[in-house]
C-alpha positions in Angstrom: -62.8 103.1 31.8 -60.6 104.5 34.5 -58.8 107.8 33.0 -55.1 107.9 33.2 -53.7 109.9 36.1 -52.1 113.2 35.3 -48.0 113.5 35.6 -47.6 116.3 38.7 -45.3 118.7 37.6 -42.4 117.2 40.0 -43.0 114.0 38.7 -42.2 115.1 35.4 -39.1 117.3 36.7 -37.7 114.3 38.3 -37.9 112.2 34.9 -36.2 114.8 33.0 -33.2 114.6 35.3 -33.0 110.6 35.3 -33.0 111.2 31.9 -30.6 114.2 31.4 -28.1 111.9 34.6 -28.8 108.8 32.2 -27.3 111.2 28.7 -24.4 112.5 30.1 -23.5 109.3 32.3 -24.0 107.7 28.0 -21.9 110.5 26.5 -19.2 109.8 28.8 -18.8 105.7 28.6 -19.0 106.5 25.2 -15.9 109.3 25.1 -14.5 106.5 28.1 -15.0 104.0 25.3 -13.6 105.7 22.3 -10.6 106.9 24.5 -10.1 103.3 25.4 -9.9 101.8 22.1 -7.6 104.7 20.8 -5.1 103.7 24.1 -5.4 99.8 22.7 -4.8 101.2 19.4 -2.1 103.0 20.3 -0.8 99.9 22.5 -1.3 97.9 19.6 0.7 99.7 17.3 3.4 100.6 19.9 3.9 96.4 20.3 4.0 96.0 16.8 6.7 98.8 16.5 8.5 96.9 18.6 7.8 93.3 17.4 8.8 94.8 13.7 12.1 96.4 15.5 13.5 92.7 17.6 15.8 91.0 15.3 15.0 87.3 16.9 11.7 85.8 15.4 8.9 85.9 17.6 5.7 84.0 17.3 2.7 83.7 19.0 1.0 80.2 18.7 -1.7 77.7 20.2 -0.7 74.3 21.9 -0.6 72.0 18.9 2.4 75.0 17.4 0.0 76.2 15.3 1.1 80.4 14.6 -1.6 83.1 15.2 0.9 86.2 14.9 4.3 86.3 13.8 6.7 89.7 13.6 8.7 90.3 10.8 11.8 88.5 11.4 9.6 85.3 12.0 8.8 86.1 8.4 12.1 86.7 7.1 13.3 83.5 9.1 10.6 81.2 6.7 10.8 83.5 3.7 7.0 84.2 4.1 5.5 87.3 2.9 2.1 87.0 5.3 1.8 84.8 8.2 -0.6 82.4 6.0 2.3 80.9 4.5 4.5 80.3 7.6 4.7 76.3 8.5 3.5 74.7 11.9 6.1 75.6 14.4 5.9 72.3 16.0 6.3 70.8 12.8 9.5 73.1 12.0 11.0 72.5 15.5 9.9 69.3 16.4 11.8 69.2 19.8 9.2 72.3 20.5 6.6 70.0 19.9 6.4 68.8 23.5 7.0 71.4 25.7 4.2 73.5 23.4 1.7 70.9 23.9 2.2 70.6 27.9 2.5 74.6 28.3 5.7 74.7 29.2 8.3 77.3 30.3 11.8 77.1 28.4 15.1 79.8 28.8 17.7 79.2 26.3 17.0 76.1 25.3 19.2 74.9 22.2 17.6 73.6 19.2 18.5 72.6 15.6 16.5 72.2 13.1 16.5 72.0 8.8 15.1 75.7 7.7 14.5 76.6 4.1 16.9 73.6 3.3 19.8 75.1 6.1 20.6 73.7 9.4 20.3 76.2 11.5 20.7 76.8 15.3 18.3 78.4 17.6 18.3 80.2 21.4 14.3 78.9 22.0 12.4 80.9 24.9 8.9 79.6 25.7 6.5 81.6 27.5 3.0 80.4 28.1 0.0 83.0 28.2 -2.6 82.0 30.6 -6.2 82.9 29.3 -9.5 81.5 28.3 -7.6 80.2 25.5 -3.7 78.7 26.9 -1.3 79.9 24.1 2.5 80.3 23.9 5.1 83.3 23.2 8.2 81.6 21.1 11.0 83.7 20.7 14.3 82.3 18.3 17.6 83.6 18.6 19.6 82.6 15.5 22.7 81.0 16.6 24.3 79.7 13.3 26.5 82.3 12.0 27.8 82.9 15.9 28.0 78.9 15.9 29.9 79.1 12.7 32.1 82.0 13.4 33.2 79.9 16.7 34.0 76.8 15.2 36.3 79.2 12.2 38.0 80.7 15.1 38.7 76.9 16.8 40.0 75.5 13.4 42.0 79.0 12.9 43.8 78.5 16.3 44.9 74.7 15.1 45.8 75.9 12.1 48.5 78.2 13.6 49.5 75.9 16.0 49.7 73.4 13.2 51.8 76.1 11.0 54.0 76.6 14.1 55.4 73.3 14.2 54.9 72.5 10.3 57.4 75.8 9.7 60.0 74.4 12.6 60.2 70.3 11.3 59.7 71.0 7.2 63.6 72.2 7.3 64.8 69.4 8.9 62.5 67.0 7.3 63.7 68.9 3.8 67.5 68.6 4.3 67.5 64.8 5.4 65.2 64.2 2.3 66.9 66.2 -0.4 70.4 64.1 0.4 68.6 60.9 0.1 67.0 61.8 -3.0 70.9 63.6 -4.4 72.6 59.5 -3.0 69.4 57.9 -4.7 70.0 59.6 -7.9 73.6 58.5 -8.3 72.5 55.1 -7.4 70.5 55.1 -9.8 73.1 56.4 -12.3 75.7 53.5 -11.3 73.8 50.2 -10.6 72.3 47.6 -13.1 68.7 48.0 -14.4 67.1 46.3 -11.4 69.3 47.7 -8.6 68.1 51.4 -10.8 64.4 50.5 -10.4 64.8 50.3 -6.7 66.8 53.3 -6.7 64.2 55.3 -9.2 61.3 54.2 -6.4 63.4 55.8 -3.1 63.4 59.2 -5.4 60.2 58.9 -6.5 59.4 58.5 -2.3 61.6 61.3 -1.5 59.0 63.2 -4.1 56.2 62.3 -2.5 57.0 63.3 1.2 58.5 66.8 0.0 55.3 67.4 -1.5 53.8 66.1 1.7 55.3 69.1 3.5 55.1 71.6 0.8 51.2 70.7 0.9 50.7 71.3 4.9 53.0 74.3 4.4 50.7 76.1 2.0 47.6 74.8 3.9 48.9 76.0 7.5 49.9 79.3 6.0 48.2 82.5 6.2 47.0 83.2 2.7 45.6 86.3 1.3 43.0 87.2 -1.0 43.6 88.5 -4.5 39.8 89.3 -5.2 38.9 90.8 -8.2 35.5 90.5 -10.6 35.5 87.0 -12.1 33.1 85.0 -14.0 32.5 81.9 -12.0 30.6 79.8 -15.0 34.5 80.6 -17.0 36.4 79.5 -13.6 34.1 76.3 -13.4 35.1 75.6 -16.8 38.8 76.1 -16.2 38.8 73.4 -13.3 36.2 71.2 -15.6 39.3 71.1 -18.8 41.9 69.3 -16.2 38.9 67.0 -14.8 36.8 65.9 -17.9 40.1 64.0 -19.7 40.6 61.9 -16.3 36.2 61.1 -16.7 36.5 60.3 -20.1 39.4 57.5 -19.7 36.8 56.2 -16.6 34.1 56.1 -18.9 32.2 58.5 -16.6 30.3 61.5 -17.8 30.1 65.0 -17.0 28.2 67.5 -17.0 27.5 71.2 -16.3 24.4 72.5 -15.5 24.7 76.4 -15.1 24.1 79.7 -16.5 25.9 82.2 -19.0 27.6 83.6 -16.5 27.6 84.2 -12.9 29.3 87.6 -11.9 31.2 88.1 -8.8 34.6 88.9 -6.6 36.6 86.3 -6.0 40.5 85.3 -6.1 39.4 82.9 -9.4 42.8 81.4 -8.8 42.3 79.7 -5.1 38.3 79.5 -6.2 39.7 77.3 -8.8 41.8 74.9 -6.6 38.0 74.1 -4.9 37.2 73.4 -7.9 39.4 71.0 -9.6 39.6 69.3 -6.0 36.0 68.4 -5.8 35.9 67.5 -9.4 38.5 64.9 -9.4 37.3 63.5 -5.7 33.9 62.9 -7.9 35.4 61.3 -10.6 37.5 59.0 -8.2 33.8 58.0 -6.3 32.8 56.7 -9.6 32.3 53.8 -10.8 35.0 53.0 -13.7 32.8 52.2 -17.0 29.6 51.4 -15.2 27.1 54.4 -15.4 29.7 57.0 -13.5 28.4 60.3 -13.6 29.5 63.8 -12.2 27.0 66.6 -12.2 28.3 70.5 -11.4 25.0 72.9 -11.0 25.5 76.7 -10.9 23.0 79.0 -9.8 22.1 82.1 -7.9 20.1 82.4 -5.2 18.4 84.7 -2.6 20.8 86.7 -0.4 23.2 87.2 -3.3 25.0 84.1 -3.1 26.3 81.7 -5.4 25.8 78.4 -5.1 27.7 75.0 -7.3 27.1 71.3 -6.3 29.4 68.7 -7.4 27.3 65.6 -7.4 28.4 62.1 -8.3 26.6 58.7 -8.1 30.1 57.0 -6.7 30.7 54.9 -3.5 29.5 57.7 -0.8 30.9 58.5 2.3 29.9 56.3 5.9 28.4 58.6 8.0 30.7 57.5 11.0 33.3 59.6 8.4 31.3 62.3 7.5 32.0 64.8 10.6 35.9 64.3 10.1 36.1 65.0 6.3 37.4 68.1 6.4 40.1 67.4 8.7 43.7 68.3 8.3 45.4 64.6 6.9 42.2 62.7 7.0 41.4 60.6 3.9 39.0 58.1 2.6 41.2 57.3 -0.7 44.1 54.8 -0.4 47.0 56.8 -0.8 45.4 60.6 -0.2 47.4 62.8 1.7 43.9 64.0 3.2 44.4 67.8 2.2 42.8 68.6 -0.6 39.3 69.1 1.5 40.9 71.0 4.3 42.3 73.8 2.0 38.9 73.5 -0.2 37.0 74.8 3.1 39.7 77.2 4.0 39.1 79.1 0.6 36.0 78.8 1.4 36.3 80.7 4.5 38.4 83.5 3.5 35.8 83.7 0.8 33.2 84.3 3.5 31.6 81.4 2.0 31.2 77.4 3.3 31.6 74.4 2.2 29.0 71.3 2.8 28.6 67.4 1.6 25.7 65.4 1.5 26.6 61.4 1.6 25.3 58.2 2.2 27.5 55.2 1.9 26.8 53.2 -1.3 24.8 56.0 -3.0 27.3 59.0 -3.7 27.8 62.6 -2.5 26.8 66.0 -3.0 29.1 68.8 -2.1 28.0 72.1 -1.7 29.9 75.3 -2.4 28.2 78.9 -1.4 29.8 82.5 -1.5 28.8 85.7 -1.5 28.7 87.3 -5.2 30.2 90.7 -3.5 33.1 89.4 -2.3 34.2 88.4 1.2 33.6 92.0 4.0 37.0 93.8 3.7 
């Protein structure tokens, strides 16, 4: 048996010093490794600082929309606590769907879609990540209260327009229409009992277009708020008394679903005139002694707004009708004057509030009534 060869003292020196270069070249990838992860952690929580800080909902998800990271406002956007319980993006946005799947690139691109029960507008940015694994940066701009404040400022310019030439023609209409009615009235005083029907119907006409103009006066004039803490349940029940006698003649039941009470500011008076205006409208879309019904709900939900629905099971509304409703004049009843809407929404607006309807022709309507509980911003 050959004896191993003894290590020459260079040879040695020369391993100690591979080893010793091999330690300190360690020691330093390591501190170059520690240092690295504490820039990426630093990184990391710089980009989440900023994430948390962007109002518009971001979102970070893989071809088929499904979300891997969301910030904050994404969260707020879905009311999800943690990003488990935030939907398929694709299936939220379907018109995302496509462009998701095929990597796309999209600036601006408009999009509408049904959120928490709210149509809602987005601004939609797309911006594919190319990796080993292709994902997508989505980034929504909310659009709907800019959207909403734009089409308020359109209907507010009509409405002075409107009020212009409403104020200029309702004293000329007025003059003309009060002498027919005084020359009606002595006709009627003078002639036999047929001849004073006929005369009775032009004053009852004369009536009906004064309160014509008197109606578009109030509507196109500039109206102020006398807000003050109400109960909205006891302001509900105010408009309900002048509704429920018309119901009960119909054979058409009513009924309230809603709390105690419901605090908040409003001017109860105009909130009121909403009221009684969608309540008889419902009891008109009913069927007379056939299974009518009108249900008011009354609740409060998150944000601090108050919501009521006045449903009925009546004729509904054909959607080819629905987008004009609230027009100035436009009516679906034989013999409306097609106000009574228009002024409901403008309450509504001074309110800081809106005013919706749900309808399909043939299976009755649900309007929808939200304001804030604080009050309209002074």
């Amino acid at each position: 048996m050959t004896a191993a060869a003894p290590i020459r003292d260079g040879s040695r020196d020369s391993l100690l010093r591979a080893f010793e270069a091999f330690q300190q070249q360690s020691q330093k990838l390591e501190e170059n490794h520690r240092a690295l992860q504490e820039q990426i952690r630093e990184v990391k929580e710089r980009l989440t600082s900023v994430l948390s800080a962007i109002a518009d909902a971001v979102f970070l998800v893989d071809p088929a929309g499904r979300i891997l990271t969301a910030n904050s406002a994404a969260l707020a956007l879905f009311g999800a606590r943690r990003e488990e319980e935030l939907p398929i993006l694709a299936t939220a946005l379907a018109s995302l769907a496509a462009p998701l799947a095929a990597g796309a690139t999209l600036r601006d691109h408009e999009v509408q879609a049904p959120i928490n029960g709210e149509d809602r507008v987005f601004l939609a940015s797309l911006i594919p990540l190319h990796g080993a694994e292709p994902r997508s940066v989505v980034v929504l701009h909310d659009l709907t209260e800019y959207r909403a404040l734009q089409e308020r400022s359109g209907r507010d310019e009509r409405l002075r327009s409107l009020g212009q030439v409403a104020a200029s023609v309702a004293h000329e209409i007025r003059n003309p229409l009060a002498a027919v009615e005084g020359f009606a009235r002595l006709l009627e005083r003078d002639l036999t009992d047929n001849q004073k029907r006929m005369a009775g119907k032009i004053v009852m006409a004369t009536r009906q277009l004064d309160s014509v103009v008197t109606n578009l006066l109030h509507y196109t004039r500039q109206r102020g708020l006398s807000a003050f803490p109400a109960d909205l349940c006891q302001v509900i029940s105010e408009a309900a008394e002048l509704a429920v006698p018309m119901a009960k003649d119909r054979g058409i039941d009513f009924d309230i679903d809603a709390p105690e009470t419901l605090s908040c500011i409003i001017d109860a008076h105009q909130i009121r005139q909403i009221f009684l205006n969608l309540f008889i409208n419902a009891v008109q879309a009913c069927p007379v002694r056939e299974g009518g019904k009108v249900t008011i709900r009354a609740r409060k939900k998150r944000g601090g707004l108050l919501v009521v629905e006045v449903e009925d099971n009546g004729c509904g509304i054909p959607e080819a009708k629905l987008g004009r409703l609230f027009e100035p004049f436009f009516t679906t009843k034989d013999g409306g004057i097609g106000l009574g809407l228009a002024m409901s929404r403008r309450i509504a607006d001074a309110h800081a509030g809106t005013i919706k309807v749900r309808s399909r022709d043939g299976e009755g309507s649900v309007f929808t009534l939200e304001i804030p509980a604080k009050g309209p911003k002074p």
